[in-house]
Structure formats: C-alpha cells, structure tokens
N, C-alpha and C positions, 0 to 999 in steps of 0.2 A: 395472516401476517400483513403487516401493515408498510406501505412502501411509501417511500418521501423523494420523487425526484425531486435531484438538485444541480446545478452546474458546480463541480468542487475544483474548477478552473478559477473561479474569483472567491477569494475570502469572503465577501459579501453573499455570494453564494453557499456560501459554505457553514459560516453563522446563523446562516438565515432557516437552513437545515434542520441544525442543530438544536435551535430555538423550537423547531416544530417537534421533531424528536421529544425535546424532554417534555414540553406539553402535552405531547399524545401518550409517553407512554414510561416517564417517571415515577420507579425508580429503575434505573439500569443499572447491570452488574456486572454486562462484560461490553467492553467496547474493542472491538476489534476494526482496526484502521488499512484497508483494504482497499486504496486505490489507489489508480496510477499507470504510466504507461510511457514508453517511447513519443510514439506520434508524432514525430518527425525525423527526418533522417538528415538534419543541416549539419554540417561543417561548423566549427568552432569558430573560427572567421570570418564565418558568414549566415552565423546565427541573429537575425534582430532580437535586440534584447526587451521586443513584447514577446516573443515566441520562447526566449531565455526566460522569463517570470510566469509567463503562464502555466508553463511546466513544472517550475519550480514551484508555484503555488499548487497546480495538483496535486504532486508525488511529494512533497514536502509540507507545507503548510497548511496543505487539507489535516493532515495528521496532528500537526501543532494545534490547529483550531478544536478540532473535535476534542484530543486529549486535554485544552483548556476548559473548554463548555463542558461537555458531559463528562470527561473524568475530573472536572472540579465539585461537580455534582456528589461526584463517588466520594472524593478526600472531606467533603463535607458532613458525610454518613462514615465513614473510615471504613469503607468496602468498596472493593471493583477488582477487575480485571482488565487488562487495557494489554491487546494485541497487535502489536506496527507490524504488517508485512513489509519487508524491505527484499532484498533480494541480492545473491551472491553478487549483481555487478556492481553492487557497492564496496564489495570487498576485491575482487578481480577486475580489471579491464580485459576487454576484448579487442581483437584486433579488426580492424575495416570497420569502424562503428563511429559514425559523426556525432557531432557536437553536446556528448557528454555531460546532459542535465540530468538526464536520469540517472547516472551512475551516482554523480554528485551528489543529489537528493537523498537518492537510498544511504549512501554512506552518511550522509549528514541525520538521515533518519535512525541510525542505530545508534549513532553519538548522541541524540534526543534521548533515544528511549535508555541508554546507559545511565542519563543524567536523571530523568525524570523519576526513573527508579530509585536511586538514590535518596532523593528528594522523596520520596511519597512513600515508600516502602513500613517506615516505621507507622504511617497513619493508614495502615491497612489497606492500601493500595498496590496489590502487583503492576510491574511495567515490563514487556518482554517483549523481544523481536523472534520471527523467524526470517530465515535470507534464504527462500528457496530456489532452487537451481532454476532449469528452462522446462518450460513445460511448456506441451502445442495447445498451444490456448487459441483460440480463431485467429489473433491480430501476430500473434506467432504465425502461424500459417501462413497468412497475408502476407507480412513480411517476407518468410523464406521463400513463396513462391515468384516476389518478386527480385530475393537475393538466395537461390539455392547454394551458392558456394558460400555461405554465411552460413547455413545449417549444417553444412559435410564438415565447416572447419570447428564449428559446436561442438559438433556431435563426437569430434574424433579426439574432446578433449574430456569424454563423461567417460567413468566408468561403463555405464552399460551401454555405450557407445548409440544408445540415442537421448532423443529429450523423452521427457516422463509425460504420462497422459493426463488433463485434468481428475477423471475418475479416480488417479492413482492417490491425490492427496486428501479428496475432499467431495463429497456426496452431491450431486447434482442438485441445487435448491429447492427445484421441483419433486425431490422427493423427500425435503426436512416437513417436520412433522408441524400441524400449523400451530401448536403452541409446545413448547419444551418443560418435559416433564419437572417437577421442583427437584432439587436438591438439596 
C-alpha cells in the first residue's frame, strides 16, 4: 500500500496530492474523504480568521478538492464510489464547544455530498455521506482528558451511554490486506 503524505490544511496541499495519487495509481474506484478534525478549542469571537480557513479548508475543502480531482477522474470513466465522512455534529450542536468550524464544515460537507450526488449520479457516480457519532479516537481522548465533564455530558446523551471504540466501526489499517481482492 502505497502512502502520499500531504498537508490537506492548504488547497495547494491538497491538489498537489491528488495530482500524485492519480499518477501512481489510476484508475480509482472508491474515494473515500476522511479527514478532518477540531484542533482548536477558540471561541467564535475570538477565532482569527486564518485559524477560521484553515480548518475549513481541512474538514471541508480537502473533500471538495479530492471529489474534483479524482472523482472527476471517475465521472470521466462513468464509475466510482466517493465516501465524505462527515459526522453527527453537523447535524446536532453540542453544548460548551468553541468556535464552531467543525460543526459548520461537516454540515456544509453533507449539503456537498446531497448535491454532488445529484449531479453525478446518472453518470455512474455514487456520492454518500456517513455522520458518525463520537468515537475515542486518540485526539478524542486528548480532548476529554483535558475537558472530562465534556465526555460525561457526551456520553449521557448516547444511547449506550458511552462513546464507541475505533475497532467498533472499522478494522485497524494495519491489518487491511496489502492489495484488495477484485470485485
């Protein structure tokens, strides 16, 4: 398996990726848009608005970019698959949670992928979101151990009264297999 670091904090980073991607390893079939993150804990009024784009370009416009570049690839061949992880606080707010890019973006990233779908759907292009709950993901962790009454007020609003484990959604990468059998 072949890995491309990139910074998908800057568009140019992000393109510049992309660009590598489909030259190493064209034609793709599933693009699945997977990043993103809090990464700061500012106030809404006291957000700089480089810290306000930088985030928005990760957790949003990384997704835009990709799904331009390489699911333009796909609409090109009229196949692909193209998955946005977005996540329920796109659709819920939470309470005690500063400056609100992330929630923003996710939300703005499901109204992407509503559209895009639309849009590409009939040229053999699927476009789908999932919006998954809280899972203890390390920067989860981090987080909670530096706001534990942020996790108890979470947690006491899940059904199974905690957050979900990574294992629970999705196979550790170090155990995917180094090439995926054909379909």
């Amino acid at each position: 398996m072949d890995t491309v670091p990139a910074d998908l904090t800057t568009p140019a980073g992000t393109q510049e990726m992309c660009a590598t991607v489909l030259s190493r390893s064209e034609p793709i079939d599933i693009l699945v848009n997977n990043v993103g993150g809090r990464r700061v804990n500012i106030a809404t009024e006291e957000m700089p608005l480089e810290d306000w784009q930088r985030l928005m370009d990760l957790n949003l416009t990384s997704a835009f970019l990709c799904t331009k570049l390489i699911g333009g690839a796909m609409l090109k061949r009229r196949s692909g698959r193209i998955i946005n992880v977005a996540s329920v606080c796109g659709q819920i707010a939470g309470k005690n949670i500063q400056g609100r890019h992330y929630e923003t973006a996710k939300a703005a990233l499901v109204g992407f992928t509503r559209a895009v779908a639309a849009d590409w759907a009939p040229f053999g292009v699927t476009v789908n979101a999932i919006a998954p709950g809280g899972f203890m993901t390390d920067a989860n962790r981090r987080w909670f151990r530096e706001r534990p009454e942020l996790q108890q007020q979470i947690e006491s609003q899940v059904p199974m009264g905690r957050m979900g484990e990574p294992a629970e959604i999705a196979r550790s990468p170090s155990t995917w297999p180094a090439t995926l059998p054909a379909t």
